[in-house]
HTML snippet that shows the backbone in 3Dmol.js (N, CA, C, O; Angstrom):
<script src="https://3Dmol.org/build/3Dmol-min.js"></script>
<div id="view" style="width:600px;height:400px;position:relative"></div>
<script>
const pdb = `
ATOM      1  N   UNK A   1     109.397  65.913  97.673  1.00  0.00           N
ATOM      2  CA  UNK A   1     109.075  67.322  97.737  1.00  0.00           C
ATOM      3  C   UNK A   1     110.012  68.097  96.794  1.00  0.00           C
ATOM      4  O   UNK A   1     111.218  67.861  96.852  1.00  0.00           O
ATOM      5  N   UNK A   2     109.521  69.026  95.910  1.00  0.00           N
ATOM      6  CA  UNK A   2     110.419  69.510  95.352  1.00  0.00           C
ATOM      7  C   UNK A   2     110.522  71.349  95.534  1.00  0.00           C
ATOM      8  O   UNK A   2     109.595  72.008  96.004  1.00  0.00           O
ATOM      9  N   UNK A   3     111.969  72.009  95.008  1.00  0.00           N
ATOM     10  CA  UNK A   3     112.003  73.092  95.534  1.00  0.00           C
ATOM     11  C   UNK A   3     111.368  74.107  94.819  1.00  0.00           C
ATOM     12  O   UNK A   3     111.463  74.146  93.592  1.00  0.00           O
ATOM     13  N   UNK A   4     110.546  75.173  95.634  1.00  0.00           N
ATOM     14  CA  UNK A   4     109.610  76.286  94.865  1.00  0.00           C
ATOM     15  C   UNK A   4     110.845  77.151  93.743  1.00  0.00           C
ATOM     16  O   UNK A   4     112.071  77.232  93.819  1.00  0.00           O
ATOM     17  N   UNK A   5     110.089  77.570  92.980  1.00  0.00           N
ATOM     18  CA  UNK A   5     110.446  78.174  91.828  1.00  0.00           C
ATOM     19  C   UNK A   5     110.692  79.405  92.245  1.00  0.00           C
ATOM     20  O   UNK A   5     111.872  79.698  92.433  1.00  0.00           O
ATOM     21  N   UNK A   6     110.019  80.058  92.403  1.00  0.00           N
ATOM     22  CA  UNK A   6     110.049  81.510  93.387  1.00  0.00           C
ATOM     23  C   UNK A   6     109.547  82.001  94.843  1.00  0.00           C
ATOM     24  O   UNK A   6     108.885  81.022  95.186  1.00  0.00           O
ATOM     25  N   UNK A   7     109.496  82.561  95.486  1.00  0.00           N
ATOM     26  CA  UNK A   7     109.808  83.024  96.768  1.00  0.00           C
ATOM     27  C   UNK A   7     108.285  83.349  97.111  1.00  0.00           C
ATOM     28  O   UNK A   7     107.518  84.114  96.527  1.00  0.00           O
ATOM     29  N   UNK A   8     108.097  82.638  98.098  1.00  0.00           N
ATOM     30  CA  UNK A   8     106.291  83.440  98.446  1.00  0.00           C
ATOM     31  C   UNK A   8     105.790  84.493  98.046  1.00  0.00           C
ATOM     32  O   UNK A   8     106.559  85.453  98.102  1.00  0.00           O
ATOM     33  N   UNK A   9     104.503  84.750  97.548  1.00  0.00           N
ATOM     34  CA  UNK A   9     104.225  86.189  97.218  1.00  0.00           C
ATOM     35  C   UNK A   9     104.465  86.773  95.870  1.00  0.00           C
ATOM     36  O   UNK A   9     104.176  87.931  95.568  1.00  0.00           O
ATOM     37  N   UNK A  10     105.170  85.646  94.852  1.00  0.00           N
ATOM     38  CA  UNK A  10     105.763  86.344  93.697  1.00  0.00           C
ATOM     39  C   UNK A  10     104.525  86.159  92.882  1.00  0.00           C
ATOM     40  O   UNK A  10     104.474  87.002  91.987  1.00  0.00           O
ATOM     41  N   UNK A  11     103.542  85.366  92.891  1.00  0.00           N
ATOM     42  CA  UNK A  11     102.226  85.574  91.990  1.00  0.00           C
ATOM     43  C   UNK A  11     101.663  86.742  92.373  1.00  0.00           C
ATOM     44  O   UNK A  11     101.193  87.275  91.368  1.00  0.00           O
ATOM     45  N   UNK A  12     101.528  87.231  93.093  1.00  0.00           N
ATOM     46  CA  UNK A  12     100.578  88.368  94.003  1.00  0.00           C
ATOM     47  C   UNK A  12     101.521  89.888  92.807  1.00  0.00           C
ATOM     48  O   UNK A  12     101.025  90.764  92.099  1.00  0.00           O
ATOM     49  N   UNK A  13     103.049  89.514  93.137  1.00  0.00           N
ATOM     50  CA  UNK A  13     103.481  90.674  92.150  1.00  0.00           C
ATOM     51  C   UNK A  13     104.401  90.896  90.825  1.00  0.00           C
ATOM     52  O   UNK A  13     105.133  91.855  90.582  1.00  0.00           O
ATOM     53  N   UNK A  14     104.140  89.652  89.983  1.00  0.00           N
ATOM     54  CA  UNK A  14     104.646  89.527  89.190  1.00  0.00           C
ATOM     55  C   UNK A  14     104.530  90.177  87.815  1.00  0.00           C
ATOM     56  O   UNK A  14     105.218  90.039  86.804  1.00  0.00           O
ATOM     57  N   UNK A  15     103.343  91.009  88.101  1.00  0.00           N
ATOM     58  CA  UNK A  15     103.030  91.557  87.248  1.00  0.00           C
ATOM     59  C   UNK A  15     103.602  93.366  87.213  1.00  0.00           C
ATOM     60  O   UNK A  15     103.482  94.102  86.233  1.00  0.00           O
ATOM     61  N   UNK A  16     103.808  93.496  87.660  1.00  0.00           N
ATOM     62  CA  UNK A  16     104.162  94.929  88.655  1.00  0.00           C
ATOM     63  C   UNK A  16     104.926  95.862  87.843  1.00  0.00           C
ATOM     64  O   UNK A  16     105.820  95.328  87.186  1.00  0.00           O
ATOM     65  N   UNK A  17     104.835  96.781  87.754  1.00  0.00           N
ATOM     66  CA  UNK A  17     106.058  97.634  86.993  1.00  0.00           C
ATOM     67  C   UNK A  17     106.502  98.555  88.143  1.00  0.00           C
ATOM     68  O   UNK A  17     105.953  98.880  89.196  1.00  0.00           O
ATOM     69  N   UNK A  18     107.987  98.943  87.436  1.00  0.00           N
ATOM     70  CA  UNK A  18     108.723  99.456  88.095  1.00  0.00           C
ATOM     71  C   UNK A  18     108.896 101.210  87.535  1.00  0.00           C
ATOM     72  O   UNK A  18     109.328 101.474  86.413  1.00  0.00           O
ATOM     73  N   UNK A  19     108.502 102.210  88.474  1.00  0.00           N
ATOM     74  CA  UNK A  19     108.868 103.489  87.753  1.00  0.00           C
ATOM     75  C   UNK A  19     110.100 104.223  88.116  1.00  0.00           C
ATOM     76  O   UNK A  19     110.224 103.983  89.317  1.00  0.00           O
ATOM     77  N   UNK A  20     111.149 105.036  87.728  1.00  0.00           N
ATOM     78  CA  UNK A  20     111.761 106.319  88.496  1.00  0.00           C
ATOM     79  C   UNK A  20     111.554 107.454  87.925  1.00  0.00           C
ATOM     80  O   UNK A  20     111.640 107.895  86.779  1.00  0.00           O
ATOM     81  N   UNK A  21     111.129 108.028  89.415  1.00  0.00           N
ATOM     82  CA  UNK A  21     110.687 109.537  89.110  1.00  0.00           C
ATOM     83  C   UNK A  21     111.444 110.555  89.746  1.00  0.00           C
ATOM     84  O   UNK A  21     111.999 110.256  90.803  1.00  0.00           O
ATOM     85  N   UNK A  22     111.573 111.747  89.277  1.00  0.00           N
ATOM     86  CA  UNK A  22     113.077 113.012  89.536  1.00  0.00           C
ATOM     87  C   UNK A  22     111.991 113.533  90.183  1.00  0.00           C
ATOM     88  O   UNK A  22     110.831 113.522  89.770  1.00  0.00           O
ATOM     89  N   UNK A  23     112.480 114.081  91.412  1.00  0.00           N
ATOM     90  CA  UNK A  23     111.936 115.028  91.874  1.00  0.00           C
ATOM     91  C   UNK A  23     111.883 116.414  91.294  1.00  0.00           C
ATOM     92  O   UNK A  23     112.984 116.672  90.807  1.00  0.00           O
ATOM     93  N   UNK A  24     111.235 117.172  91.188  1.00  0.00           N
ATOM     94  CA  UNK A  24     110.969 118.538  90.237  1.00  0.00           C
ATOM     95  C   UNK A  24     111.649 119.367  91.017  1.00  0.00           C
ATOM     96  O   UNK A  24     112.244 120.247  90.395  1.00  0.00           O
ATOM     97  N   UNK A  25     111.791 119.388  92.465  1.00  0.00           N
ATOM     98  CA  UNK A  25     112.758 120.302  93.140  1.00  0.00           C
ATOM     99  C   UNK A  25     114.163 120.111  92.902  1.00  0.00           C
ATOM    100  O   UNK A  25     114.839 120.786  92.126  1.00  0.00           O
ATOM    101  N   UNK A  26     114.551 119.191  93.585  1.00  0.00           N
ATOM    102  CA  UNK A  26     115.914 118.813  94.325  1.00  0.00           C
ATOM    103  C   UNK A  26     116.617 117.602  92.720  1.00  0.00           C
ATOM    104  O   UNK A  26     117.825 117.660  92.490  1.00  0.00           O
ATOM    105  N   UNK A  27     115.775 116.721  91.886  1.00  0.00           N
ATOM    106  CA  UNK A  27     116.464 115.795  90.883  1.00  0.00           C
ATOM    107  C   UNK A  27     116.577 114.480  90.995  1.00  0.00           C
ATOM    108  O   UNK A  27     116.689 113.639  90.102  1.00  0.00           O
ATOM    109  N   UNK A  28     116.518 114.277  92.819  1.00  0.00           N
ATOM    110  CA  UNK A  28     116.570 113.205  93.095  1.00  0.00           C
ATOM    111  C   UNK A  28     115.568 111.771  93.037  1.00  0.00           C
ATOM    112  O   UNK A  28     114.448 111.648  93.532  1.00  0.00           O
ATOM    113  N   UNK A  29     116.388 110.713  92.239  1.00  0.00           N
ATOM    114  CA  UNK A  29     115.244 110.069  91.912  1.00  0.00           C
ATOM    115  C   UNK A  29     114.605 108.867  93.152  1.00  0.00           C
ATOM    116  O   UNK A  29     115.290 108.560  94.128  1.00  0.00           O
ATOM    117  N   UNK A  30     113.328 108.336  92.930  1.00  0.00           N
ATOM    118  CA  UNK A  30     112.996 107.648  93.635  1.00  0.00           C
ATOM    119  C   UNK A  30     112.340 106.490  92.605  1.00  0.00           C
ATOM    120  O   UNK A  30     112.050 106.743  91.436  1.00  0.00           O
ATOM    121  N   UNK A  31     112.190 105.411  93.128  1.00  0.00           N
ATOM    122  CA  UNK A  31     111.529 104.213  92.579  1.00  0.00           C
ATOM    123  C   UNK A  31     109.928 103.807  93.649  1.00  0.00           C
ATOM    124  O   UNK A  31     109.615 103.448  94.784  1.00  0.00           O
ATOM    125  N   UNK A  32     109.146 104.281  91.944  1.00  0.00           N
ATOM    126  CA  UNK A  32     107.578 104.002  92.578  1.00  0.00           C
ATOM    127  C   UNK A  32     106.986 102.479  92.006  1.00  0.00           C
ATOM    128  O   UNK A  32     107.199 102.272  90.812  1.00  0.00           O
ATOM    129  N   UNK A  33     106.577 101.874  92.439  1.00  0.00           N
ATOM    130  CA  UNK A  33     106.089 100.598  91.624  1.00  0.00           C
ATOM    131  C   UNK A  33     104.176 100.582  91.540  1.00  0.00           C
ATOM    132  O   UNK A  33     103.255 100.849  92.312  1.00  0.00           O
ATOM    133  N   UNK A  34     104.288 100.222  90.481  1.00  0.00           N
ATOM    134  CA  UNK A  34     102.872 100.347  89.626  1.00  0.00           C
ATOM    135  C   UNK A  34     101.337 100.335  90.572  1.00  0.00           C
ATOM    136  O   UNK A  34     100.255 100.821  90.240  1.00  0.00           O
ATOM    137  N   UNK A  35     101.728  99.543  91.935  1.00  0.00           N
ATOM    138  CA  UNK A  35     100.350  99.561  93.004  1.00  0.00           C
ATOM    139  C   UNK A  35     100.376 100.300  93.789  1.00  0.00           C
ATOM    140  O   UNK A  35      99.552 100.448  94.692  1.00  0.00           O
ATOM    141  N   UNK A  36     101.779 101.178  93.491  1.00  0.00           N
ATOM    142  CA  UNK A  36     101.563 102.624  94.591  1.00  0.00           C
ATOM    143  C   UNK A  36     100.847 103.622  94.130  1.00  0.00           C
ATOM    144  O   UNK A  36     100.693 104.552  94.922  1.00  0.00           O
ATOM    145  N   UNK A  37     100.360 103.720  93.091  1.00  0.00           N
ATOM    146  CA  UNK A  37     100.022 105.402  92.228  1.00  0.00           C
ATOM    147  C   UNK A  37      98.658 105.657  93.035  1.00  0.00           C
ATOM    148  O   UNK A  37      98.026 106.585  92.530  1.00  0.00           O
ATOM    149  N   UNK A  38      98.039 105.088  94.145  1.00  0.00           N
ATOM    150  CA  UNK A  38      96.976 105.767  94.419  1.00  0.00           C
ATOM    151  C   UNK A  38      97.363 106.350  95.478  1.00  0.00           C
ATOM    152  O   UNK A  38      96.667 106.829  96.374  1.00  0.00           O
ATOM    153  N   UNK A  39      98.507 106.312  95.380  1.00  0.00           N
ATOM    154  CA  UNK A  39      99.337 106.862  97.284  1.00  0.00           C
ATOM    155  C   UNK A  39      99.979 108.176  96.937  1.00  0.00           C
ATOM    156  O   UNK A  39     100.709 108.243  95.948  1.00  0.00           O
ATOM    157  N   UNK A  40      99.719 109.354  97.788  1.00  0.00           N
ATOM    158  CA  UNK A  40     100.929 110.517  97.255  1.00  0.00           C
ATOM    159  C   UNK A  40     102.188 110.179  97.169  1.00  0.00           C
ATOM    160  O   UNK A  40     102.189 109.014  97.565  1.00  0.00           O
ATOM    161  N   UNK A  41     103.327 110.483  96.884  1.00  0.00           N
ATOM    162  CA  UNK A  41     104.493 110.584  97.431  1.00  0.00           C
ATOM    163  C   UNK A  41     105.466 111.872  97.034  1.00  0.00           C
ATOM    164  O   UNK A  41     105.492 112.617  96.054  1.00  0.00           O
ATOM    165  N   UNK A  42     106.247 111.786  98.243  1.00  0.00           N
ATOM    166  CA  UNK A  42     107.520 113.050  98.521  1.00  0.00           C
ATOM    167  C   UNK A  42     108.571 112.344  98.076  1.00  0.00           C
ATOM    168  O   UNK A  42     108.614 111.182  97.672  1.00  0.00           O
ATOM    169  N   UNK A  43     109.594 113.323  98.212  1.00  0.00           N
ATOM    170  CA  UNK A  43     111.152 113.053  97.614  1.00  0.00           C
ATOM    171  C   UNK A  43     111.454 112.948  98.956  1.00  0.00           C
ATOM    172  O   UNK A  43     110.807 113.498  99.847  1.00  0.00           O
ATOM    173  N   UNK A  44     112.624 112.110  99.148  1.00  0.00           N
ATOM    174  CA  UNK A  44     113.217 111.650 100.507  1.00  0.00           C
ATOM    175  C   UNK A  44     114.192 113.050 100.614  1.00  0.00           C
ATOM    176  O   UNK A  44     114.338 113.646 101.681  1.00  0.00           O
ATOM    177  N   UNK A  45     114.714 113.398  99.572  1.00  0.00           N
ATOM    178  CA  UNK A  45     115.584 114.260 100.164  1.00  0.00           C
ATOM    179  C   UNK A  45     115.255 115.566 100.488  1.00  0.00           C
ATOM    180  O   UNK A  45     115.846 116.075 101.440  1.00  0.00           O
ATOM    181  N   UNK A  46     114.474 116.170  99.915  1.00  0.00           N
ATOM    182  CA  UNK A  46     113.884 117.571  99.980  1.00  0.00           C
ATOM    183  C   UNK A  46     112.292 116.838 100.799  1.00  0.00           C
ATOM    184  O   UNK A  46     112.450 116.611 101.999  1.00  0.00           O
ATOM    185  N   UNK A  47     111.376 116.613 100.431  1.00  0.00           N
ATOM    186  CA  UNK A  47     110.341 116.322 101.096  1.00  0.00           C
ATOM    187  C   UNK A  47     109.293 116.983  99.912  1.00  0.00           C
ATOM    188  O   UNK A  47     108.083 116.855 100.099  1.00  0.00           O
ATOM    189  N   UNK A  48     109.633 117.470  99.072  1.00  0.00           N
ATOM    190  CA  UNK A  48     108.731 118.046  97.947  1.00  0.00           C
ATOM    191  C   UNK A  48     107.385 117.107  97.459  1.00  0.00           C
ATOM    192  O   UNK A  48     107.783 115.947  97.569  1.00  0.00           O
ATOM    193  N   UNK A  49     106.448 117.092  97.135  1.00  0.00           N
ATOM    194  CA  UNK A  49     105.637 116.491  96.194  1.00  0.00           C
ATOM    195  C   UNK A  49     105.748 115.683  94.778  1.00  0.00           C
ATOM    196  O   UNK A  49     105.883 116.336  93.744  1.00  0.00           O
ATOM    197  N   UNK A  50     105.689 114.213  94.739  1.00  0.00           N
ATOM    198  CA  UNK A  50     106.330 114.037  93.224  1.00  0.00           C
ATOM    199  C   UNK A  50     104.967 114.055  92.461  1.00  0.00           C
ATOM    200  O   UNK A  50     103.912 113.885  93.072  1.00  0.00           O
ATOM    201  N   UNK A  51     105.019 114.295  90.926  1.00  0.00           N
ATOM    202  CA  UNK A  51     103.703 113.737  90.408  1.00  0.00           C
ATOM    203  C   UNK A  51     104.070 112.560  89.691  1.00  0.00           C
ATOM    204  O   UNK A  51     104.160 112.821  88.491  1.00  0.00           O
ATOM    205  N   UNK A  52     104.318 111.358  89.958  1.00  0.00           N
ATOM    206  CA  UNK A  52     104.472 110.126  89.369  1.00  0.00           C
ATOM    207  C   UNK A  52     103.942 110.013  87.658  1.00  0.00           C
ATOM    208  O   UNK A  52     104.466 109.193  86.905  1.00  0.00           O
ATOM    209  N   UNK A  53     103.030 110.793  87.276  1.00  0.00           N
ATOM    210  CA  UNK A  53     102.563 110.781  85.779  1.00  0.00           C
ATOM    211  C   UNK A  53     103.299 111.503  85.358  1.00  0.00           C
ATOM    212  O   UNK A  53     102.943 111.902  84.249  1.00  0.00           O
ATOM    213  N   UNK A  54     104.506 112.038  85.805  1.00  0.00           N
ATOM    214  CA  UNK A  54     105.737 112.629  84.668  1.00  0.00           C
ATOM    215  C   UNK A  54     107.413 111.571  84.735  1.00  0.00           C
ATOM    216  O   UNK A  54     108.560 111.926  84.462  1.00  0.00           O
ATOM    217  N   UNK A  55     106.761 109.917  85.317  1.00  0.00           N
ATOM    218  CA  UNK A  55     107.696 109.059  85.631  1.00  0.00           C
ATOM    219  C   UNK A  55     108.063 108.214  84.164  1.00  0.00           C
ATOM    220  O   UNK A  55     107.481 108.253  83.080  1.00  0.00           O
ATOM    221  N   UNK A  56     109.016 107.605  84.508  1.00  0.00           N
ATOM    222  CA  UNK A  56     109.817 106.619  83.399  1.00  0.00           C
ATOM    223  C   UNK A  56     109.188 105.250  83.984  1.00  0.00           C
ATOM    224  O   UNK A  56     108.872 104.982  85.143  1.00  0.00           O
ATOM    225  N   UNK A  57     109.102 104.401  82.705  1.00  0.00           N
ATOM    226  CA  UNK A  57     108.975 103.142  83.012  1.00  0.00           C
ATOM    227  C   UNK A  57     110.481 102.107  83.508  1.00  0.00           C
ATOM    228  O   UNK A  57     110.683 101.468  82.476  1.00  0.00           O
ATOM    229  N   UNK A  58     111.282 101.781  84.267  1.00  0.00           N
ATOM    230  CA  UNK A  58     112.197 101.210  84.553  1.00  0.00           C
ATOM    231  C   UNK A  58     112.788  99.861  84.359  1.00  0.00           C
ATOM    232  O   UNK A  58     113.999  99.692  84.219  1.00  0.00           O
ATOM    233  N   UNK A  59     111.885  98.877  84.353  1.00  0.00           N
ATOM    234  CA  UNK A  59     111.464  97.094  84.908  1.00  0.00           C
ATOM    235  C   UNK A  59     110.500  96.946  85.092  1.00  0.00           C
ATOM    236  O   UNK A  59     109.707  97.750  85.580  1.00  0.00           O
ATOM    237  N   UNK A  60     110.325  95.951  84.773  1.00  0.00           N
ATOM    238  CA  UNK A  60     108.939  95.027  84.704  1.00  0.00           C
ATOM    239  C   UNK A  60     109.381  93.869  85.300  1.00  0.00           C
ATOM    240  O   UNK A  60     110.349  93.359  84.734  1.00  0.00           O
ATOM    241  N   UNK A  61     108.930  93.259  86.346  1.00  0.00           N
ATOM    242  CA  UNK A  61     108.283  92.198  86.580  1.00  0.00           C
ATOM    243  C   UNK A  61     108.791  90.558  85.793  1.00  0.00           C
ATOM    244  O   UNK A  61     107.957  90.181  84.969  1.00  0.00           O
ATOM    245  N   UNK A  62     109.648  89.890  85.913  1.00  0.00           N
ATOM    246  CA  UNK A  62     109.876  89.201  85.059  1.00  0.00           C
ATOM    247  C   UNK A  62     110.984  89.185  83.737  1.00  0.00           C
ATOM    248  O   UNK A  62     111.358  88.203  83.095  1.00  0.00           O
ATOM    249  N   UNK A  63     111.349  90.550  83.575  1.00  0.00           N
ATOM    250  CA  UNK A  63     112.146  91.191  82.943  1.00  0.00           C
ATOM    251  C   UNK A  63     113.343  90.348  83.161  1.00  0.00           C
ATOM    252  O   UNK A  63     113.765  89.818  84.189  1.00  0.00           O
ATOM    253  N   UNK A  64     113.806  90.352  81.895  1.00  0.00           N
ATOM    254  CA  UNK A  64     115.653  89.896  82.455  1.00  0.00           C
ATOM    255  C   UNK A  64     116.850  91.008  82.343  1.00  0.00           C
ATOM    256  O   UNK A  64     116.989  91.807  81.417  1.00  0.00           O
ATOM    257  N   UNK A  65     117.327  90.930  83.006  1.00  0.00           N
ATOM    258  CA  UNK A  65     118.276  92.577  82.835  1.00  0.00           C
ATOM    259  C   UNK A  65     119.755  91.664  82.777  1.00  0.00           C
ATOM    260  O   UNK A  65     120.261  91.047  83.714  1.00  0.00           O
ATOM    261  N   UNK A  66     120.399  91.820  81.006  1.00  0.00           N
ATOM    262  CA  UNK A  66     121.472  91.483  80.936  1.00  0.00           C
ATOM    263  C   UNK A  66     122.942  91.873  81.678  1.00  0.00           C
ATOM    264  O   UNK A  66     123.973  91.284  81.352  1.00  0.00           O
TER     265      UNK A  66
END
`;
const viewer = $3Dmol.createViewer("view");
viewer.addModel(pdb, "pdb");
viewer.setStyle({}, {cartoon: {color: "spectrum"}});
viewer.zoomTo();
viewer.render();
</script>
């Protein structure tokens, strides 16, 4: 038997990107990933509305971060 390469579930999201987005109120950022955008989301700290289409791309999926 030999040992898995990666951790259950990593085909399902390997493809995935990673965003952070500033909240327009308060600054504070949050991390949205690429299969959330059909979901609203708030800022944890204020509770404001984010619009994710004014987000940064962060990581990807596979990425190596020196």
């Amino acid at each position: 038997m030999s040992t898995p390469q990666h951790c259950p579930g990593y085909q399902q999201f390997k493809n995935l990107k990673s965003f952070i987005c500033k909240c327009p109120q308060c600054g504070k950022e949050k991390e949205i990933f690429s299969d959330e955008f059909d979901r609203p989301h708030v800022c944890n700290e204020c509770g404001k509305p984010i619009d994710f289409s004014r987000c940064t791309l962060s990581g990807e999926a596979g990425s190596v971060t020196p």
